[in-house]
C-alpha positions, -999 to 999 in steps of 0.1 A, spaced: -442 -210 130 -419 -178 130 -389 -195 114 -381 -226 100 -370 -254 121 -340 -264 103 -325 -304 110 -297 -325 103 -299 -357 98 -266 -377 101 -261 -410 87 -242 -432 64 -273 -452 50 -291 -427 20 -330 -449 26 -330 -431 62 -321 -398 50 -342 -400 24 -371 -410 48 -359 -383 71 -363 -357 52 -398 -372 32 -414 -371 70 -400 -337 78 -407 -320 50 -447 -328 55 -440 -315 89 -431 -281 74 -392 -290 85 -360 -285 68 -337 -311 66 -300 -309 58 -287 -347 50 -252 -360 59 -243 -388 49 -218 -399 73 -203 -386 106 -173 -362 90 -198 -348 67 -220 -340 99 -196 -326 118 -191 -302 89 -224 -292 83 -226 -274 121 -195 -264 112 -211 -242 84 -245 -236 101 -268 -236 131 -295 -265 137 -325 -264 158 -325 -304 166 -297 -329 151 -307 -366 145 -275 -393 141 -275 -424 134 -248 -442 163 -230 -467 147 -208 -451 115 -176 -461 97 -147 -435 106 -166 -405 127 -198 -427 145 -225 -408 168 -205 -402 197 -181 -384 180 -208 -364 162 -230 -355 196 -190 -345 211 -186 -320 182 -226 -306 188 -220 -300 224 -189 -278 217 -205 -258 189 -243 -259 197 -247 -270 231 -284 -261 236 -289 -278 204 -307 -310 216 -292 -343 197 -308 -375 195 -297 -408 181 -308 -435 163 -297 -468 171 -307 -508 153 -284 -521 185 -308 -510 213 -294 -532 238 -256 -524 236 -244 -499 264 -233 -476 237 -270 -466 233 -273 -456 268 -238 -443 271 -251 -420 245 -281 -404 267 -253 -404 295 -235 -381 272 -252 -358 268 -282 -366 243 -315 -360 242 -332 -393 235 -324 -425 214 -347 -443 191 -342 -477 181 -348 -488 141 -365 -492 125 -383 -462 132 -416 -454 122 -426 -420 107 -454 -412 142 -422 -423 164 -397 -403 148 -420 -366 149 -428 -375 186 -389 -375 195 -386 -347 175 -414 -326 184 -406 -337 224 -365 -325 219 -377 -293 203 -400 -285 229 -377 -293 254 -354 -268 238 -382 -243 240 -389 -243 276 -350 -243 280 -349 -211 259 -383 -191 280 -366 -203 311 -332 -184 301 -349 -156 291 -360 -149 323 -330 -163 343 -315 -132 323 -333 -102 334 -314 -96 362 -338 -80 397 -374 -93 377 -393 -111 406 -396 -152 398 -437 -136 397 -432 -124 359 -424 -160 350 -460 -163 353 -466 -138 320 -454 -163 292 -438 -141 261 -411 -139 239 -423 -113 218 -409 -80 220 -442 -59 225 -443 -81 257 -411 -82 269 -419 -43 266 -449 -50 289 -429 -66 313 -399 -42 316 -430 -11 325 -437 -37 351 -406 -44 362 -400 -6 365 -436 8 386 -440 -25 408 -417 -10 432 -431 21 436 -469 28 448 -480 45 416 -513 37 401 -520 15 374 -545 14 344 -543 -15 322 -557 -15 289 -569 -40 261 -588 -61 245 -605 -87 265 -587 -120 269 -551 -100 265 -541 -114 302 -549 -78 320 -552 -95 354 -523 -118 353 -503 -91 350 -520 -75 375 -508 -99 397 -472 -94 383 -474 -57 391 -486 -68 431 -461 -98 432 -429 -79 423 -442 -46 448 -435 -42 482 -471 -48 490 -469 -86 482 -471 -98 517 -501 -85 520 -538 -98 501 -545 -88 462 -580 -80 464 -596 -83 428 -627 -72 419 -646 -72 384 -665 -40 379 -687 -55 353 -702 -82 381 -704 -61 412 -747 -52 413 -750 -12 405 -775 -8 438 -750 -21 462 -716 -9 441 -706 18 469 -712 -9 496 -691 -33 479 -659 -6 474 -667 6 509 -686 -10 531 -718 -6 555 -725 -1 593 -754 -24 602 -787 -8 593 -771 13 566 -804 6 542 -823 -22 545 -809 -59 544 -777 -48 561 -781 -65 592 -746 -72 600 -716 -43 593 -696 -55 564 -659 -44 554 -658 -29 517 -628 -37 493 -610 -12 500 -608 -23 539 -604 -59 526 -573 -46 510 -553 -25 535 -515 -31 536 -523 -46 499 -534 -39 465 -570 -38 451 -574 -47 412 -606 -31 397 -610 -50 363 -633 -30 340 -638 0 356 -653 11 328 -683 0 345 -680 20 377 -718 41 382 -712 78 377 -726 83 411 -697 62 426 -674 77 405 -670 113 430 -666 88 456 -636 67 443 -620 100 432 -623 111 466 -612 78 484 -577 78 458 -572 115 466 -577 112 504 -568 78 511 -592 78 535 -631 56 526 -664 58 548 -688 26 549 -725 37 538 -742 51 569 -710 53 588 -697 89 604 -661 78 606 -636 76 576 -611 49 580 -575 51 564 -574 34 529 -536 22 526 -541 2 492 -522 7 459 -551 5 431 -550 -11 397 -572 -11 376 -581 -21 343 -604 -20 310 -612 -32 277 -627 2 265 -614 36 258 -617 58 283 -611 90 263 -639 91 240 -661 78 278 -647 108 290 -657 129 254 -691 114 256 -697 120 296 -701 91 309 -667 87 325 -654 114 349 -624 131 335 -607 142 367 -610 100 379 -596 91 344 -564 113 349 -563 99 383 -566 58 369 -540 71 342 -509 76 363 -492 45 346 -506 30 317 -496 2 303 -514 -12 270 -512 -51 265 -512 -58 227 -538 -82 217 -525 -118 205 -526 -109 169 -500 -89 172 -477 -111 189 -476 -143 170 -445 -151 185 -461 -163 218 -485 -183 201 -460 -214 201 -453 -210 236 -483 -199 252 -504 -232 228 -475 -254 244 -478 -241 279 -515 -244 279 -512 -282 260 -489 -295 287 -507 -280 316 -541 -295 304 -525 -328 294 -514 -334 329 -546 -324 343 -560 -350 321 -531 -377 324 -526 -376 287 -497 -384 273 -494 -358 249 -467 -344 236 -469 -319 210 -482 -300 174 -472 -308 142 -458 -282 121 -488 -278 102 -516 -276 135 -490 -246 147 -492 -229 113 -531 -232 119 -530 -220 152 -505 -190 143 -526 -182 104 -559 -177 133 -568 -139 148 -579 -147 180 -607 -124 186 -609 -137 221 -571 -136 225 -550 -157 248 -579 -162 264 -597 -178 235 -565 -197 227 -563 -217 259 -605 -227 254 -590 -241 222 -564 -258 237 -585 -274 268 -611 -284 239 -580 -304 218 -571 -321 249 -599 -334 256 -606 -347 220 -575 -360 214 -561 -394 212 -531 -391 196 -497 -379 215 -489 -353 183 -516 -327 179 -524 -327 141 -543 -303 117 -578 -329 118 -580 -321 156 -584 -287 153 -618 -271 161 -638 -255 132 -630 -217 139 -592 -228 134 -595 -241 102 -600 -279 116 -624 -305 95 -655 -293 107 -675 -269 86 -673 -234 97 -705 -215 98 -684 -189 89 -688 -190 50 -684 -168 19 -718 -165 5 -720 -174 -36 -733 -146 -61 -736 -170 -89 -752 -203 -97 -714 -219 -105 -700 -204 -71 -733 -221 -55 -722 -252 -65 -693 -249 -60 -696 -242 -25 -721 -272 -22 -693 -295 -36 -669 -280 -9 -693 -281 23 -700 -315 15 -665 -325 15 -661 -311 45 -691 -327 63 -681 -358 49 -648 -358 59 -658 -345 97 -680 -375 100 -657 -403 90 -632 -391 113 -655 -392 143 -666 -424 125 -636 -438 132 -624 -424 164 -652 -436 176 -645 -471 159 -611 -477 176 -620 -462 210 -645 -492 213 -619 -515 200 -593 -501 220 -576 -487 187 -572 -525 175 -576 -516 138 -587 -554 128 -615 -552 150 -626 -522 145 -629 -525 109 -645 -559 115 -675 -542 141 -679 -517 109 -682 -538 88 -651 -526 62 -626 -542 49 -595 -533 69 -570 -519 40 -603 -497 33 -600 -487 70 -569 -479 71 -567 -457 43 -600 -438 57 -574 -434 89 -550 -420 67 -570 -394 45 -587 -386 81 -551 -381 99 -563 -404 123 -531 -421 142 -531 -444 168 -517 -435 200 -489 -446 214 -477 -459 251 
């Protein structure tokens, strides 16, 4: 995760700091301990804190007095509070307050990282959601492009500056970069965006019937047209017309769209009458079009007239920044689609996710994500529920092949570990989701001793769910 998530922990009793800071620091965390609420209150006097954790009820300087100081010198600094009086008003006059959440004691180590991971998430979203708020004229469209990277924002200010105008586009990058989405940014914040956004993938439109599908047909045109039938370009009048991977565009058809972006005017196959063409193109591809052009296969005249703006989208492993938010975005978005209640990754799934290259980019990166949600049954996304290709348990079919007899074995030891491991996880997962996650039964059914089971659970970073 770019940057450490640094937390205090205020309270006057040294076993719950100590367990603090033993949980967070498996989490990846750092933890700055208090002991008491004076010695809080300093502390963010010092420094800044990504989340604070107090406990409420302190000799001198309690919780109150340290979530009071918090919202005068970090107020977007979510606070929760830990409480072993859950049912005084105190407790809920602290959420009135102004904190976050309150947990009641004794806590357990899955219960405090899902209040934790939930606050910083929370303060996530609030910190995306300002970053748009402050870029002052940007259509509420762009909120739709999720980034916090610089390379990005950069992507978004070129937006933000040739939406307005008519200009054409050509969007280039690897596949999976998010070419049409912005796409749609460029026609939501334009003039044109009461009228349709015609998109079209190149690459899927049949080469025999290619100029029909751009342009149309009068009935008869060639055989099977026996209706007339509007083209994109008709389709899209008053609008704009994406062409994604025009690469792909025949060299016969490519004089024609030259013409049609020139003229503004198109002609339907077999018609005598050109109609008027009153679309703003964008377009888009995943290959260069300079060494298409070098090798004759794409017209150089059209490429000049594709290249009037260009705008390159960087592929995810050169952003890692957005890999926090965009995992997030996609994990909440698929866990309410599912009705899941989950909440979060742990420190050490993110560093996973953020250590992979994403061939497939954010693309790729929101398969993953669908793929976790559906496995998991946990509300905290750990390391063990990561696919293979991440670095999860399952063995990757993407080894190093041995060049000695000791790195053969070696390698044998290791893949057998990993097999191992993969199947008494989904040994166990299995287990509890016929026992409804009842541990004594399900290590009854199997047959195991239950201290046996749980410690399986444990090596496997298997954790129950919880309501």
């Amino acid at each position: 995760m770019p940057g450490t998530i640094r937390i205090l922990v205020v309270d006057d009793d040294p076993l719950i700091l100590k367990s603090c800071r033993d949980v967070f620091a498996e989490e990846g965390y750092v933890t700055v301990q208090a002991n008491g609420g004076a010695a809080g209150i300093e502390s963010m006097a010092k420094e800044g804190f990504d989340l604070i954790i107090t406990d409420l009820k302190m000799p001198g300087v309690d919780g109150l007095d340290v979530l009071h100081a918090a919202q005068q010198r970090e107020p977007s600094t979510p606070v929760i509070v830990l409480t072993g009086y859950p049912t005084v008003a105190s407790a809920i006059e602290s959420v009135k307050a102004g904190a976050f959440d309150y947990v009641c004691k004794p806590v357990t180590p899955d219960e405090l990282l899902l209040a934790t991971n939930k606050a910083l998430e929370h303060s996530r979203l609030l910190l995306q959601s300002s970053y748009f708020r402050s870029r002052a004229g940007e259509d509420v469209q762009l909120e739709n492009v999720i980034a916090r990277s610089q390379t990005m924002r950069d992507v978004l200010d070129l937006v933000k500056q040739v939406a307005p105008t008519d200009s054409t586009v050509l969007l280039t990058g690897e596949s999976g970069t998010g070419k049409e989405l912005v796409a749609r940014a460029v026609h939501a914040c334009s003039s044109r965006n009461g009228g349709p956004l015609v998109v079209a993938d190149c690459a899927a439109l049949s080469p025999s019937l290619f100029e029909s599908e751009l342009f149309g047909h009068v009935k008869g045109a060639f055989t099977g047209a026996t209706q007339t039938k509007a083209g994109l370009f008709e389709i899209a009048d008053g609008g704009s017309l994406f062409l994604d991977e025009i690469s792909n565009v025949p060299e016969a058809i490519q004089v024609k769209l030259l013409r049609v972006l020139d003229s503004r005017e198109s002609k339907p196959v077999g018609g005598t009458t050109s109609r008027r063409a009153d679309v703003r193109l964008i377009a888009a591809t995943n290959r260069e079009l300079k060494d298409m052009v070098a090798k004759g296969s794409f017209r150089e005249d059209l490429f000049y007239r594709l290249n009037v703006f260009p705008v390159s989208l960087p592929p995810l492993r050169e952003r890692p920044e957005d890999v926090p938010l965009l995992a997030n975005h996609f994990l909440h978005e698929f866990a309410a689609r599912a009705d899941k209640p989950i909440q979060g990754f742990s420190a050490e799934a993110m560093q996973m996710l953020l250590s992979h290259p994403w061939p497939g980019n954010v693309r790729e990166l929101r398969n993953v994500v669908e793929r976790i949600v559906i496995l998991a049954q946990t509300p905290l996304v750990r390391s063990a529920h990561l696919p293979s290709e991440i670095g999860g348990p399952a063995l990757s079919l993407q080894v190093v092949i041995p060049d000695t007899g000791e790195a053969l074995k070696e390698a044998k030891r290791k893949a057998q570990q990993r097999v191992v491991g993969d199947i008494e996880r989904q040994f166990l997962l299995a287990a509890l989701e016929r026992n409804d996650w009842n541990v004594t039964k399900a290590a009854a059914e199997t047959g195991l001793q239950r201290t046996y089971f749980q410690a399986l659970m444990r090596k496997r970073g298997v954790v129950p769910p919880h309501d």
